[in-house]
Residue frames as a rotation matrix with the C-alpha (Angstrom) as fourth column:
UNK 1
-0.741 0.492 -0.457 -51.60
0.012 -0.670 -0.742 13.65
-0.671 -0.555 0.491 -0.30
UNK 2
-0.180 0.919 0.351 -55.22
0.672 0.375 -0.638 13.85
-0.718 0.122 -0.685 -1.58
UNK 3
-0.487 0.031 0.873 -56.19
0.646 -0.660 0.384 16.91
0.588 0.751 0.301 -4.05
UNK 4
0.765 0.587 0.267 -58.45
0.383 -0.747 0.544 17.77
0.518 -0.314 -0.796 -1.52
UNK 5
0.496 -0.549 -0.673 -55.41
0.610 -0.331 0.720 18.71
-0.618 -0.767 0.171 0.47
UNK 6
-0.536 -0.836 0.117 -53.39
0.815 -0.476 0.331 20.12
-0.221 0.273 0.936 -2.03
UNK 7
-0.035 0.675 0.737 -56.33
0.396 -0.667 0.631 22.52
0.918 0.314 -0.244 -2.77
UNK 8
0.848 0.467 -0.251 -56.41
0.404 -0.264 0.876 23.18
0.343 -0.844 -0.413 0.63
UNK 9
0.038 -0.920 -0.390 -52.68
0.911 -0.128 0.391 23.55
-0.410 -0.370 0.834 1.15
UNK 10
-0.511 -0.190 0.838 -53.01
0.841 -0.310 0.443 25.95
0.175 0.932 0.318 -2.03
UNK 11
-0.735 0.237 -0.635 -55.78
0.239 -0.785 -0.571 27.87
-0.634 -0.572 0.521 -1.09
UNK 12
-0.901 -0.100 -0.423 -57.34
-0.372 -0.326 0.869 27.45
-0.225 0.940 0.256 -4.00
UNK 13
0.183 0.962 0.204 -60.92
-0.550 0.272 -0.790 26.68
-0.815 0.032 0.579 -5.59
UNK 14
-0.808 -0.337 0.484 -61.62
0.154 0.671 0.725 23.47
-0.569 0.660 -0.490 -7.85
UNK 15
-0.504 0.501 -0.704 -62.76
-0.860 -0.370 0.352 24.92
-0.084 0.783 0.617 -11.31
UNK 16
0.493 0.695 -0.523 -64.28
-0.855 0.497 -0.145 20.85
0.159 0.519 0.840 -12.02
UNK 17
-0.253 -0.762 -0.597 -63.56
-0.295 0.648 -0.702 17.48
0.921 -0.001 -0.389 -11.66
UNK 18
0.007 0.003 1.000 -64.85
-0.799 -0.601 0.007 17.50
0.601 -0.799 -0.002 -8.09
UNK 19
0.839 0.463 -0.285 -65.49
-0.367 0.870 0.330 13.59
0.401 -0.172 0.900 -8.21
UNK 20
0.484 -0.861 -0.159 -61.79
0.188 0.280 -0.942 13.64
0.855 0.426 0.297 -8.07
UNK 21
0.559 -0.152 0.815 -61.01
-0.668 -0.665 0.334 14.92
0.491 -0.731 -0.473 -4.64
UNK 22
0.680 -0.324 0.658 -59.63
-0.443 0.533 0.721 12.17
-0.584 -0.782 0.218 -3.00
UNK 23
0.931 -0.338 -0.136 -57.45
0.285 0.908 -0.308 11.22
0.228 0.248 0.942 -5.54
UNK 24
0.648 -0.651 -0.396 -53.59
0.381 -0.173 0.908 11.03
-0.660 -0.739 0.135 -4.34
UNK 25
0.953 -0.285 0.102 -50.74
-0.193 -0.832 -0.521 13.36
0.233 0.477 -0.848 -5.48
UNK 26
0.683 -0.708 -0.177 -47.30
0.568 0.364 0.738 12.28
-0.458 -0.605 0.652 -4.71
UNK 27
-0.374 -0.904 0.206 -45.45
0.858 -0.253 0.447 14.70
-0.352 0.344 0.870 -7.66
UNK 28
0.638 0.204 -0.743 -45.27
0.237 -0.969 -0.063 18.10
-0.733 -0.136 -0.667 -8.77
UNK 29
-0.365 -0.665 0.651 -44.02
0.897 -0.064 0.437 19.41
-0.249 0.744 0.621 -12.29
UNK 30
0.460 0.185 -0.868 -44.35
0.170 -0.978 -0.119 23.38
-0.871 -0.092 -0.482 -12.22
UNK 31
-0.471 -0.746 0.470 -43.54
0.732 -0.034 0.681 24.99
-0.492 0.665 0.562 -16.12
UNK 32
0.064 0.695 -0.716 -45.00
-0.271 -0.678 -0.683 27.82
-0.961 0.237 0.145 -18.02
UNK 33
-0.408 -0.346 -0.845 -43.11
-0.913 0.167 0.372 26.16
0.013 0.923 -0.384 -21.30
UNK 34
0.440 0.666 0.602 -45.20
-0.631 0.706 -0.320 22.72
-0.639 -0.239 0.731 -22.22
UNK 35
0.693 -0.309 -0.651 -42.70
-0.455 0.513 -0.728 21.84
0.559 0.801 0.215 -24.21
UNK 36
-0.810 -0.581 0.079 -40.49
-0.442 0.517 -0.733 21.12
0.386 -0.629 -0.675 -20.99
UNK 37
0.049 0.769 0.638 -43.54
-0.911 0.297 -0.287 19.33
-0.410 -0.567 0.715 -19.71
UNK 38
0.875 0.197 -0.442 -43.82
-0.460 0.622 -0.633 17.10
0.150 0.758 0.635 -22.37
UNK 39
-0.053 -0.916 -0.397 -39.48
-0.313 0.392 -0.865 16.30
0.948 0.078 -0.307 -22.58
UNK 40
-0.735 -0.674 -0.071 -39.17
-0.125 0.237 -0.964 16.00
0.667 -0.699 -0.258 -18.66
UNK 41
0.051 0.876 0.480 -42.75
-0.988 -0.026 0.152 16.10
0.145 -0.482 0.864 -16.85
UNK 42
-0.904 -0.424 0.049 -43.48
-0.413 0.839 -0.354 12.74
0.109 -0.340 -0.934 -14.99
UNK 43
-0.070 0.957 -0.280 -46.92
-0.146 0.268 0.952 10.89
0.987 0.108 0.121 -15.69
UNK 44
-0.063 0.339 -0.939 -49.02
0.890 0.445 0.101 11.12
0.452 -0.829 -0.330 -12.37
UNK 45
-0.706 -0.378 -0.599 -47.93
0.662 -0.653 -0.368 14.78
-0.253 -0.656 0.711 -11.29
UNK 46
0.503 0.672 -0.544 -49.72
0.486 -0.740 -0.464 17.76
-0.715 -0.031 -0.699 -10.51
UNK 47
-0.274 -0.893 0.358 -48.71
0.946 -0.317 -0.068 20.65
0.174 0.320 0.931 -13.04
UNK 48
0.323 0.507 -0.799 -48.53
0.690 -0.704 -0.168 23.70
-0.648 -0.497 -0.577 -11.71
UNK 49
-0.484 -0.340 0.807 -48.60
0.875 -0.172 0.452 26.69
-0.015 0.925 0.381 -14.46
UNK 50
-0.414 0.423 -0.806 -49.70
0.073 -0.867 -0.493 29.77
-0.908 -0.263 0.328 -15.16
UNK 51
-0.990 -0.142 -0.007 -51.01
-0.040 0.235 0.971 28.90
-0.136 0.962 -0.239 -18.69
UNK 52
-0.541 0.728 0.421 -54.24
0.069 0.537 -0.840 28.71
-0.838 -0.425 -0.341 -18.90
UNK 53
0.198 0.656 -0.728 -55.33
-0.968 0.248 -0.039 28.46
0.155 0.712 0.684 -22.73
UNK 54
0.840 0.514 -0.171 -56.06
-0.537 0.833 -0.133 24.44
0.074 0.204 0.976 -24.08
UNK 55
0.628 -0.368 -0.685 -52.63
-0.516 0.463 -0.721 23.85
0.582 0.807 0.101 -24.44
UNK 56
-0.583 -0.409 0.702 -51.87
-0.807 0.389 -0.444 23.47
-0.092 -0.825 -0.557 -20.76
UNK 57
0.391 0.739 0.549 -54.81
-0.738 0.608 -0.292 20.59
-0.550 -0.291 0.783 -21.16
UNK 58
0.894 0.346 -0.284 -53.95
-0.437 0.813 -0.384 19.20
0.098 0.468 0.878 -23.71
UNK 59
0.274 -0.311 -0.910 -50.78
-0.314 0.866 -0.390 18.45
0.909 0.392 0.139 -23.06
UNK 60
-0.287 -0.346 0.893 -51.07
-0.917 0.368 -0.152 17.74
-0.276 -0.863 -0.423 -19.31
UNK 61
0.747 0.663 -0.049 -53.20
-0.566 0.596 -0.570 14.87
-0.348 0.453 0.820 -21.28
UNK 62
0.807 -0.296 -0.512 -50.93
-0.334 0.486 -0.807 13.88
0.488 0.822 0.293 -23.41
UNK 63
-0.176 -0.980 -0.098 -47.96
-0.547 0.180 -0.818 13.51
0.818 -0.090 -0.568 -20.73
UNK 64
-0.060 0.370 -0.927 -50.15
0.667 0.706 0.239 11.54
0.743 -0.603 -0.290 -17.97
UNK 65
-0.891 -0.247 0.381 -50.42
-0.123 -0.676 -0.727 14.71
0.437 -0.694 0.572 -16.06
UNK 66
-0.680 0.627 -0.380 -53.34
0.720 0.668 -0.187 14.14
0.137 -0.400 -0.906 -13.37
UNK 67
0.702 0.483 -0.523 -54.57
0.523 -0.848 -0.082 17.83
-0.484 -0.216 -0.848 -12.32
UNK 68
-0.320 -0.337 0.885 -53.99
0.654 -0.755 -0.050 21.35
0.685 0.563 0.462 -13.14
UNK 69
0.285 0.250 -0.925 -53.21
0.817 -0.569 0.098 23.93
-0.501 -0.784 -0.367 -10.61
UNK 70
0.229 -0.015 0.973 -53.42
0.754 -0.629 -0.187 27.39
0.615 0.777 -0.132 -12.30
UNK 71
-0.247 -0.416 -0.875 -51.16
0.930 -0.356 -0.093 30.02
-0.273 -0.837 0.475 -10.45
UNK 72
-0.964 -0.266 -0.018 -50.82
0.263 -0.960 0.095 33.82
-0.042 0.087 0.995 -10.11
UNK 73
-0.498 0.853 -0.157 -54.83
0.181 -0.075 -0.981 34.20
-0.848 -0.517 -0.117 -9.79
UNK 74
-0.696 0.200 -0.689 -55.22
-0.717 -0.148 0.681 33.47
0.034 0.968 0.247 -13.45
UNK 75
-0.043 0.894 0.446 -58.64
-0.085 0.441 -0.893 31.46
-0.995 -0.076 0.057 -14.43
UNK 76
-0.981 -0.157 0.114 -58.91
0.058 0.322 0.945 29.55
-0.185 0.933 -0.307 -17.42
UNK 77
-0.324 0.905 -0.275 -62.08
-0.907 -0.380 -0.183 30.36
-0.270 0.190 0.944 -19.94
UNK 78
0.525 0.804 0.277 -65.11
-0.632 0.587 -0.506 28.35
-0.570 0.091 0.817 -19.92
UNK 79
0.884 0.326 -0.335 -64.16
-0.462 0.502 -0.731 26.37
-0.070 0.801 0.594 -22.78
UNK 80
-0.207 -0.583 -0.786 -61.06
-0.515 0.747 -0.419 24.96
0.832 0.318 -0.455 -21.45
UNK 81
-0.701 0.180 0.690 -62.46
-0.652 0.229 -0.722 24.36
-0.288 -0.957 -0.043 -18.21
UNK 82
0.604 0.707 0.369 -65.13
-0.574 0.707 -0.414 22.10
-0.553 0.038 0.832 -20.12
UNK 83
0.271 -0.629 -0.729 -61.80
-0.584 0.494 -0.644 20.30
0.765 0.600 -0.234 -22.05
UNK 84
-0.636 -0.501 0.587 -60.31
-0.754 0.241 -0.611 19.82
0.164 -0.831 -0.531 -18.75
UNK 85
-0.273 0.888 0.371 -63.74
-0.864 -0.056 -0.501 17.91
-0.424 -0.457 0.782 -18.21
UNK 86
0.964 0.179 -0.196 -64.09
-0.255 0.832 -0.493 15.50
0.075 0.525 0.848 -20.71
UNK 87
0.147 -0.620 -0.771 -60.81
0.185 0.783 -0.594 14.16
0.972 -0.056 0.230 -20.29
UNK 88
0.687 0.150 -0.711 -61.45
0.613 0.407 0.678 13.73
0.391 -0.901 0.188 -16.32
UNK 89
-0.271 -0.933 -0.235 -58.70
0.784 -0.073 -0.617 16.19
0.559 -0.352 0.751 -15.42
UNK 90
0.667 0.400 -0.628 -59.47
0.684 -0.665 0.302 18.63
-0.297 -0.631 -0.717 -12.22
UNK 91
-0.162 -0.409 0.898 -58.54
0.646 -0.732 -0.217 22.12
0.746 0.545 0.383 -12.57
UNK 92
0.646 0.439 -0.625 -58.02
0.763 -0.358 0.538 24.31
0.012 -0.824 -0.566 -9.90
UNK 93
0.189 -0.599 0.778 -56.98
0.383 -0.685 -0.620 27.59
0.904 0.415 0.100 -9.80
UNK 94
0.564 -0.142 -0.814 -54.97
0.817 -0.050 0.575 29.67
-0.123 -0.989 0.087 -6.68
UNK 95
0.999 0.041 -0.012 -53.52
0.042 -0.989 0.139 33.25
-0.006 -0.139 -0.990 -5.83
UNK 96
0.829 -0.558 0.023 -50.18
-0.097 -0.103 0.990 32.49
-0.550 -0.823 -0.140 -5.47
UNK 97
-0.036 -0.752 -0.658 -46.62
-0.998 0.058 -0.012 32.97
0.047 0.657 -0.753 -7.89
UNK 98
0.695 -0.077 -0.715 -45.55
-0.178 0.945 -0.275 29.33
0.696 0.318 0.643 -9.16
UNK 99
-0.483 -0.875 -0.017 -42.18
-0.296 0.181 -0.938 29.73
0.824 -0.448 -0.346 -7.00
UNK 100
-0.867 -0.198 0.458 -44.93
-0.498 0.307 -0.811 29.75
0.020 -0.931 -0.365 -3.96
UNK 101
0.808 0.582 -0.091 -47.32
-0.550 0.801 0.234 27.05
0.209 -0.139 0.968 -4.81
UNK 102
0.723 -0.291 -0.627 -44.67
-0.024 0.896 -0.444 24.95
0.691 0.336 0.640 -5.59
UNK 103
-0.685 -0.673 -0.281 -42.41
0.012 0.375 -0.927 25.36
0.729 -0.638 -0.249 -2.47
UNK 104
-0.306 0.633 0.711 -45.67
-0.952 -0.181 -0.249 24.96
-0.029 -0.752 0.658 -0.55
UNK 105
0.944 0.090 -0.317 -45.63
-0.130 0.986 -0.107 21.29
0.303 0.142 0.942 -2.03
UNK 106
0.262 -0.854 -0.449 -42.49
-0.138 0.427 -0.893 21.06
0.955 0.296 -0.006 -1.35
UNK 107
-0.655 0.012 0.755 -42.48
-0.751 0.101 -0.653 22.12
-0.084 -0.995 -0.058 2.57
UNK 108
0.205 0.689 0.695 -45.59
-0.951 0.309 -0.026 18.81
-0.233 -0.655 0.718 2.44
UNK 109
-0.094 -0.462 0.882 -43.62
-0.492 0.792 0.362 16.48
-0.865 -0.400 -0.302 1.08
UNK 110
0.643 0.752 -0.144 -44.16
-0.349 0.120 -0.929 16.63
-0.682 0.648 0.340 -2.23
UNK 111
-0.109 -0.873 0.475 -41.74
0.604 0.321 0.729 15.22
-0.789 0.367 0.493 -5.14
UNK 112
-0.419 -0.459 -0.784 -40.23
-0.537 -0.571 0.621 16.71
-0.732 0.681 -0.007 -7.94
UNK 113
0.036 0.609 0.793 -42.24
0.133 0.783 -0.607 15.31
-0.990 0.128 -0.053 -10.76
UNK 114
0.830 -0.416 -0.371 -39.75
-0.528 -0.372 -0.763 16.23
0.179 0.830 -0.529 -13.51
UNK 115
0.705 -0.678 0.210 -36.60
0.707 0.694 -0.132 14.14
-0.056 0.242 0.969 -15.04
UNK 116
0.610 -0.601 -0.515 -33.55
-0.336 -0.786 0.519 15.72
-0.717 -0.144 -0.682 -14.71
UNK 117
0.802 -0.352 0.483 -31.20
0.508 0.826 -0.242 14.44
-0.314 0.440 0.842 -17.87
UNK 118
0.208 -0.973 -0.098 -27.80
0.048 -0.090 0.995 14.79
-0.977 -0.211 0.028 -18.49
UNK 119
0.055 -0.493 -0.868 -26.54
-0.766 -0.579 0.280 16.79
-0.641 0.650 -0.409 -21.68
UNK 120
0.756 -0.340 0.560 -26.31
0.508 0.843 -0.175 13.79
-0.413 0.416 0.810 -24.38
């Protein structure tokens, strides 16, 4: 599915990035902890989050994360919305708890876009 759909599925309004609309979404890693982003997140996936200082950017960056869907009708300030920017990464933000963005990907067919690993 496109971003512009998942914005649309979402309800939600893209903060930047707008060149980006058509690109495709196939996974979904939802976390408020970015350290479980980082260990188990899946390069390509949306993350949905309710974070919204730099460190959801930077490390949706650092783990190949493609967008940023900001939940619970929180709005990141100016100045990470222009981070998000220079490193190409749309940012959109939407009314809704993480539990129901993310089973609203899930009812369109989204994947899980998180490793699951077994205990070592």
């Amino acid at each position: 599915m496109t971003l512009n759909e998942v914005i649309h599925i979402l309800d939600g309004e893209l903060l930047c990035c707008d060149e980006k609309m058509s690109m495709e979404i196939t996974d979904v890693c939802a976390s408020d902890l970015m350290s479980d982003v980082l260990a188990f997140g899946t390069a390509g996936s949306l993350l949905i989050t309710g974070l919204t200082n730099a460190q959801s950017v930077n490390t949706a960056d650092v783990a190949d994360i493609v967008a940023i869907a900001y939940v619970r009708g929180k709005r990141p300030a100016d100045d990470v919305v222009r981070l998000a920017k220079e490193r190409g990464l749309p940012v959109l933000v939407c009314a809704l708890s993480l539990y129901e963005a993310c089973g609203k990907m899930y009812e369109h067919g989204l994947a899980a876009g998180s490793e699951i690993r077994e205990p070592q």
